[in-house]
N, C-alpha and C positions, 0 to 999 in steps of 0.2 A: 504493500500500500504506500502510496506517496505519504511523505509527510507534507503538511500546508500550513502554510503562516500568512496573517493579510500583512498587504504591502504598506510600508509605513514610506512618510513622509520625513525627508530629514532635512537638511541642508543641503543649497546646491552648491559645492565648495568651485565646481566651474567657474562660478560667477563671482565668487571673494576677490575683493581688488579690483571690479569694476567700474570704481570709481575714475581709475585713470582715462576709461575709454568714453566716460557717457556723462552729459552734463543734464540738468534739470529742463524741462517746460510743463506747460501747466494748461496748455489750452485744448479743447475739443474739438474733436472735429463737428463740422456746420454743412451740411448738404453736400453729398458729391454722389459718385454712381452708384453706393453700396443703397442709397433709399428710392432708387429707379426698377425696376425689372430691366435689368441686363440681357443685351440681345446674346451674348457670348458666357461662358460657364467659366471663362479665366477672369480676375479680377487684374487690374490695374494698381491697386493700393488696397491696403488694408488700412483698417480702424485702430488706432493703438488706446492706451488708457489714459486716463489724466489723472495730473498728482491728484493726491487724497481721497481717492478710490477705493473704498474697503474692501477685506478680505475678510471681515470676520462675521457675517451670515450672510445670507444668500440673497443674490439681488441680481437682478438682469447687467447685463454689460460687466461682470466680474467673476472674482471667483472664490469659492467659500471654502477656505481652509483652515483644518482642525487645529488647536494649541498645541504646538510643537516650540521646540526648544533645539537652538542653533549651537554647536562647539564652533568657538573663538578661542583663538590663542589665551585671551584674556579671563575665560569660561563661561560657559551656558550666555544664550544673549534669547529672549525670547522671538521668535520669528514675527518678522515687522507688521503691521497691520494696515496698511495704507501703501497704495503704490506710488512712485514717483515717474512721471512719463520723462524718456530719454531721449538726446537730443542727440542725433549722428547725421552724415547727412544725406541717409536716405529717411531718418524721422523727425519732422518736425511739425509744430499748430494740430497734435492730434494725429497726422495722416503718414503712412508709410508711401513711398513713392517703392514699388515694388523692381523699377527700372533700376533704380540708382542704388541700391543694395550691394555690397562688396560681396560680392558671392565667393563660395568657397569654390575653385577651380576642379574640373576632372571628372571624369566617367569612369568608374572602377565597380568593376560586378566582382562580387563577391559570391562564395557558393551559401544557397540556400536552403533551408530545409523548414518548412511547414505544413502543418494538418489540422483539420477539422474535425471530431467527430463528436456524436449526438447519441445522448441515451433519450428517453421519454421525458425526464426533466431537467436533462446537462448539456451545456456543450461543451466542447473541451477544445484549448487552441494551444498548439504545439508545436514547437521550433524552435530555430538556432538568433531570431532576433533579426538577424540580416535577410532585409530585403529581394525582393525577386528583381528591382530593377538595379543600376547604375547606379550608385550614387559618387559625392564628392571625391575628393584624395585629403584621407588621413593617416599620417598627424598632414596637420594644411602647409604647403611649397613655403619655402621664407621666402619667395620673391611675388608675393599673389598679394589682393589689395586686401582680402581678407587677412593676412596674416598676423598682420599691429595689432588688431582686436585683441588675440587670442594668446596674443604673446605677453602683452600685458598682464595676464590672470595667473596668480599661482595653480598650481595643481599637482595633487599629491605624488609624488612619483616621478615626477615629469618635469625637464627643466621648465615647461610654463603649459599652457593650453592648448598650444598650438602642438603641440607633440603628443597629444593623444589620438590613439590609433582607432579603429573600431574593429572590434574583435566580439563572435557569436558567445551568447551566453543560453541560458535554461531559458528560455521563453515558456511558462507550462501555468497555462489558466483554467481555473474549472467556474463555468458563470451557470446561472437559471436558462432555460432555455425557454422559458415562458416567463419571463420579469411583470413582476405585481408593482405598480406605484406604489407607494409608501405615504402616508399622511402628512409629512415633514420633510424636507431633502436632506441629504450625510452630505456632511464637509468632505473634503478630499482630504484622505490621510495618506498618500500613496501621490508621488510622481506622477506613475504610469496612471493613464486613464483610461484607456482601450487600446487594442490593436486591430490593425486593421485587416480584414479578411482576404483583400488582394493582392497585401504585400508580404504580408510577416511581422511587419514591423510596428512598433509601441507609438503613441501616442504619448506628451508628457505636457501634464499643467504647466500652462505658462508664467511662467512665475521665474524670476532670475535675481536673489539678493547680491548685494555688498557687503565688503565690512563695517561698512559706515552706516549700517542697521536700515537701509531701505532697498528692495525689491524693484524690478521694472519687469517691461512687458522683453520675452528675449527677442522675439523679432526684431525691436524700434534699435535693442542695444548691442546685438551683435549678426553678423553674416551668418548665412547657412547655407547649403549647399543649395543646387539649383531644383531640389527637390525639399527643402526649409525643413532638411533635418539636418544634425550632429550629432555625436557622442556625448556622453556624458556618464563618466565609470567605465568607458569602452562603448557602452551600448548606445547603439545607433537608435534615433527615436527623431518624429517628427513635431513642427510647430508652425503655427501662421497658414499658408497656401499647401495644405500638407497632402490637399488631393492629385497635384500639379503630375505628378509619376506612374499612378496608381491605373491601372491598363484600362477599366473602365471608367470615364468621369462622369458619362453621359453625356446629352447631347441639348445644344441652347433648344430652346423652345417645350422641352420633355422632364418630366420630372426624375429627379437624380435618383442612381441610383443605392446600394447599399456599401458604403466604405469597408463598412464594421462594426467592431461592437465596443461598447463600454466595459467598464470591470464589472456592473452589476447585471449585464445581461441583454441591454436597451438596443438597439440600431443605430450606428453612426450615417447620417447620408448626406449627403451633399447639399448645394442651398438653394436647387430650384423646385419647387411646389408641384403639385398634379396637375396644375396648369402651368407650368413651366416659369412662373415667375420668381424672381428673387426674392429670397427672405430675407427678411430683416433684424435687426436682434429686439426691434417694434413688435414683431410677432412671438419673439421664444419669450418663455417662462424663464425663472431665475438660474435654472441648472441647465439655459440655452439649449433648450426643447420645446416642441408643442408636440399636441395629437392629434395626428389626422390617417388619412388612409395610406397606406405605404405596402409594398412588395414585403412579403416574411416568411421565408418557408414554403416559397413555392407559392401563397395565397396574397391576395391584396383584402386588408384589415385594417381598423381604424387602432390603432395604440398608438402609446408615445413614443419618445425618438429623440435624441440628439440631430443636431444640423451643423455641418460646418459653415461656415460662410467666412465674410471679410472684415469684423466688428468681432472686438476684443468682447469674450475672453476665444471666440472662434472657433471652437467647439467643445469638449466638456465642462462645463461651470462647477457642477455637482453633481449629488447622485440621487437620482429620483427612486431608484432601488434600492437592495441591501447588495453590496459589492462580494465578488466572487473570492473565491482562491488561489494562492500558488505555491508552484511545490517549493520554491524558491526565491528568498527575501532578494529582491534586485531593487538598483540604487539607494538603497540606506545607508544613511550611517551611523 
């Protein structure tokens, strides 16, 4: 029998030292193509957060995470409670310009390994972590624009950040295979917030602290690769435009299809509607969902669902379920 333990949330030590690469704003974004119905399923920019944005209950546009407790050289720092929006210069006034993003360089496939399977009330998702597509070159080239970002960050082991590799780890989830809403949403106590079923690969809260006790969005604050994922502990995981790779996106005008699943069992999909229009985070609930009719098992049903789209926190917020299991504690510390 596996042994299981739920996944905990700890410090993201990636991001300690942050402070050198990202400086403060504080403004929202104000009308742009994320509150139109988009003729195309690729977005242009994404929505980042504005300073003094909670994290600690559930509210649309953020993300609700549980009391944890950060290691600082100095000891225990409690994890911050309010975000600070970052200023690089692909983010600034609220909005990512998704053009101007120092992307991490390279097309590197790595060997894959993942599976699906289903009893009457489980599903089980299993793999080595790394994706079926291409992704960036790590650790990232010292001559690449992303580089400085990542050079700046200490990290454990590593003369800095930019020298972390991504290397397959225990990928092994057991969720509900029929997920019940819950009367209250669960904070996230756990990184990981699903994975995706076309790729392999994890999904991680966007959330990226400092040493200097405050958090930002990690899209606004650092490069990703041209599929908006990196490592973190080795493990490859996505954030921001995370659908960008993933062999089905759908198609403008149709409603999207299934990404993936959450940790408690829910649907990940994409952000255009049964009528093909774009969602909004006007339409999602506090844990960046509503219910409507959607594709599940071969049937079309009305339940709830996670949505990605281009508005922070852009796809898991929280957990409208009770989160699943795994055989193994990955990214804690």
């Amino acid at each position: 029998m596996r042994s299981r333990r739920v996944w905990r949330l700890g410090a993201v030590a990636l991001a300690f030292g942050m402070l050198g690469v990202v400086s403060c704003g504080s403004k929202s974004a104000k009308g742009s193509s994320a509150t139109k119905a988009l003729a195309d399923i690729a977005p242009t920019e994404l929505h980042t957060v504005a300073t003094g944005t909670s994290n600690v209950t559930p509210a649309p546009g953020t993300i609700f995470i549980c009391p944890v407790d950060l290691p600082t050289p100095s000891g225990p720092v409690r994890f911050p409670t309010t975000y600070t929006a970052a200023s690089t210069p692909w983010a600034s006034n609220g909005l990512i310009d998704i053009a101007k993003i120092a992307t991490v360089p390279g097309a590197v496939k790595l060997e894959h390994r993942f599976t699906i399977t289903t009893t009457a009330t489980e599903r089980h998702l299993e793999g080595n972590g790394i994706p079926n597509h291409a992704i960036g070159t790590f650790p990232i080239p010292a001559d690449s624009a992303a580089y400085p970002y990542y050079a700046a960050l200490p990290a454990d082991g590593y003369a800095n950040a930019a020298e972390i590799p991504v290397l397959p780890y225990d990928l092994d989830l057991t969720i509900p295979k029929n997920p019940e809403v819950n009367a209250t949403p669960t904070c996230l106590n756990s990184l990981i917030t699903g994975v995706s079923s076309q790729t392999g690969a994890a999904w991680h809260a966007e959330v990226a602290p400092d040493s200097q006790g405050r958090i930002f969005d990690p899209n606004a604050a650092l490069p990703t690769d041209r599929c908006f994922g990196h490592p973190y502990a080795q493990q490859y995981h996505y954030h921001g435009w995370s659908y960008k790779c993933m062999p089905d996106q759908g198609k403008a005008g149709e409603q999207s299809p299934l990404f993936g699943y959450a940790i408690d069992g829910f649907g990940i999909y994409g952000p255009l509607d049964g009528h093909g229009k774009w969602i909004t985070n006007a339409q999602l609930d506090e844990c960046h969902g509503l219910t409507s009719k959607i594709p599940w098992d071969g049937k079309v049903v009305k339940m709830y669902h996670y949505v990605i789209n281009n508005e922070f926190p852009y796809s898991v917020g929280c957990f409208r379920g009770t989160p699943g299991t795994e055989s193994h504690v990955m990214t804690h510390f």
